[in-house]
C-alpha positions in Angstrom: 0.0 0.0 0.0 1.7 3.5 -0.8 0.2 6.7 0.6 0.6 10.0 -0.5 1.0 13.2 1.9 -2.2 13.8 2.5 -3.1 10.5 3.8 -3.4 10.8 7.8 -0.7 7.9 8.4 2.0 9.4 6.6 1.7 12.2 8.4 1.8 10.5 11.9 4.8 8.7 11.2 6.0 12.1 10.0 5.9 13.4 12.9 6.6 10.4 15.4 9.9 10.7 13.0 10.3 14.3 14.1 9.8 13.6 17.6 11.9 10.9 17.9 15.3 12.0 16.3 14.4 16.2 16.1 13.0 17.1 19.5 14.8 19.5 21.5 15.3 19.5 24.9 12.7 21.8 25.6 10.1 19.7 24.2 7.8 17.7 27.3 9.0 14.3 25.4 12.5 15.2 25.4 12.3 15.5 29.2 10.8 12.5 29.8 12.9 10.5 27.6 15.5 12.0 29.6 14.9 11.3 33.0 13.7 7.8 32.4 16.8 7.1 31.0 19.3 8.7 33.3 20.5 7.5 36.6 20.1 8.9 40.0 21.0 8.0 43.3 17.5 9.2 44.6 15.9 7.2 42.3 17.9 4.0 42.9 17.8 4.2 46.9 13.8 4.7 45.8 13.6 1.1 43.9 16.1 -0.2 46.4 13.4 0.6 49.0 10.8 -0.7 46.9 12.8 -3.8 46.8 10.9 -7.4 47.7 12.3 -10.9 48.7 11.2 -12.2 45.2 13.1 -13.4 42.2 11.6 -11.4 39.9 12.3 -8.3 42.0 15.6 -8.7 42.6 16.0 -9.6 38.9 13.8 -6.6 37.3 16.2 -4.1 39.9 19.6 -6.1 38.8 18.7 -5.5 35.2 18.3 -1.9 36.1 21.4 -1.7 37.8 23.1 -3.4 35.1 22.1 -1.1 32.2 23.5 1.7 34.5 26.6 0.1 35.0 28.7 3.1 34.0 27.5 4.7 37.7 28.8 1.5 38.8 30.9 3.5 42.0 27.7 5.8 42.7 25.1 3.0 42.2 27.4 0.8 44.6 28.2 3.5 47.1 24.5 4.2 46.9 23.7 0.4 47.7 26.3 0.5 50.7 24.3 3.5 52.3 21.1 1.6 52.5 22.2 -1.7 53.5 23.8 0.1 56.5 20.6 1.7 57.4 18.4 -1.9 56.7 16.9 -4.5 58.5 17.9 -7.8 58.7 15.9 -8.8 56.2 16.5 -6.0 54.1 20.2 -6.8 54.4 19.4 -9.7 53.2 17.5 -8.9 49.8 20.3 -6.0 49.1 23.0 -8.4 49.2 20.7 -11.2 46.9 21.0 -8.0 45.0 24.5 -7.8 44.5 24.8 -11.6 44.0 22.6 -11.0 40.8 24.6 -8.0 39.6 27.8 -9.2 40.4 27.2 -12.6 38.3 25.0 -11.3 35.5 27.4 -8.3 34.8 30.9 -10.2 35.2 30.7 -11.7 31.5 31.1 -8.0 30.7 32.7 -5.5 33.0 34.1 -6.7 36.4 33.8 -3.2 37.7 30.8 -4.6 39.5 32.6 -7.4 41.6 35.7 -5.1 42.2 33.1 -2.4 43.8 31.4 -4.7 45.6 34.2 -7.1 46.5 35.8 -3.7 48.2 33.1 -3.2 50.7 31.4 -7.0 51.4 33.8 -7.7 54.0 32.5 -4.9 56.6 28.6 -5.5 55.4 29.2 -9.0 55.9 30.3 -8.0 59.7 27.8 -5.2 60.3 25.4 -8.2 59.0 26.7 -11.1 61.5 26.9 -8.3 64.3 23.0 -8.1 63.9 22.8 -11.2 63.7 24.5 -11.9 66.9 22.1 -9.8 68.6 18.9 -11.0 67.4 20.0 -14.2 66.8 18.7 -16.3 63.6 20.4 -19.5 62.4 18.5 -18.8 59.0 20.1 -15.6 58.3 23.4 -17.0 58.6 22.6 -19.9 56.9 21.7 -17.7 54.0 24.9 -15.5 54.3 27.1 -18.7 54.3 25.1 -19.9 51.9 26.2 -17.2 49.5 29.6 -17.2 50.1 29.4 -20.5 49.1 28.3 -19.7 45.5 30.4 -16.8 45.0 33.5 -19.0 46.1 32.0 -22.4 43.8 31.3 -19.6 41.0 34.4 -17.8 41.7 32.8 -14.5 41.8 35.4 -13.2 44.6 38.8 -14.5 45.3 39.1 -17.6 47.4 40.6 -15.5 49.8 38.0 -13.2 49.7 35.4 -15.8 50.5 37.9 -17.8 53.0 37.8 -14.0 55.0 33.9 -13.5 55.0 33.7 -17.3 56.3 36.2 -16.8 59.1 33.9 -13.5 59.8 31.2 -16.0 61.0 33.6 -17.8 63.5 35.0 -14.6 65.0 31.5 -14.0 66.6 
């Protein structure tokens, strides 16, 4: 089917067209588009917030993170701040969190791991401190649990992962 200017289609994808490649930053789209696409530490500590104990949460938020992975210092310093001020259980999801990034993002940058690798040692000892005091085999179950697969999947150095287990008889 060919249509001619003055048929209404042609002139909607004319200006989708313009829209798309030609709007200037002025324009309501061109904001939008913007701001969607852009990262920010408010908006990341937001979604961590929003953040459930499901797989498909953690997975949806790791994709995110992941396709922002040129913040990768902000977006893990931003990650640090909250886990510091979380619940056990929150703890717990944020660092599921990093587990995702840190072995879907690998393949590709290891800028993830490095970050993260810097700073799990003193969340893992914050983490077994709150542990201590409210005392749950489960939680450390879990956190043994994954330094287990980041030592099988060799995610951190084995002496990495020997350090956070010997975190867990120091207590």
């Amino acid at each position: 089917i060919i249509f001619s200017r003055t048929d209404s289609f042609c002139n909607v994808l004319r200006v989708i067209f313009w829209r798309s490649f030609f709007c200037l930053p002025s324009c309501p789209e061109a904001r939008l588009g913007s701001r969607r696409m852009s990262y920010n530490d408010a908006i990341f500590a937001e979604k961590l917030g929003k953040l459930t104990n499901t797989q498909q949460s953690i997975q949806t938020l790791s994709h995110w993170v992941i396709y922002h992975k040129k913040h990768y210092k902000e977006i893990v310093a931003t990650w640090r701040r909250e886990v510091a001020q979380g619940s056990r259980s929150r703890k717990l999801m944020h660092l599921f969190l990093s587990n995702d990034v840190m072995q879907n993002s690998r393949k590709k940058t290891a800028d993830f791991v490095v970050e993260f690798g810097k700073i799990m040692e003193e969340v893992f000892k914050e983490a077994i401190a709150l542990e201590s005091v409210q005392g749950t085999t489960p939680f450390r179950a879990d956190l043994l649990r994954l330094v287990d697969i980041w030592d099988e999947r060799k995610v951190f150095s084995p002496s990495l992962c020997a350090g956070l287990r010997k975190l867990f008889t120091a207590v």
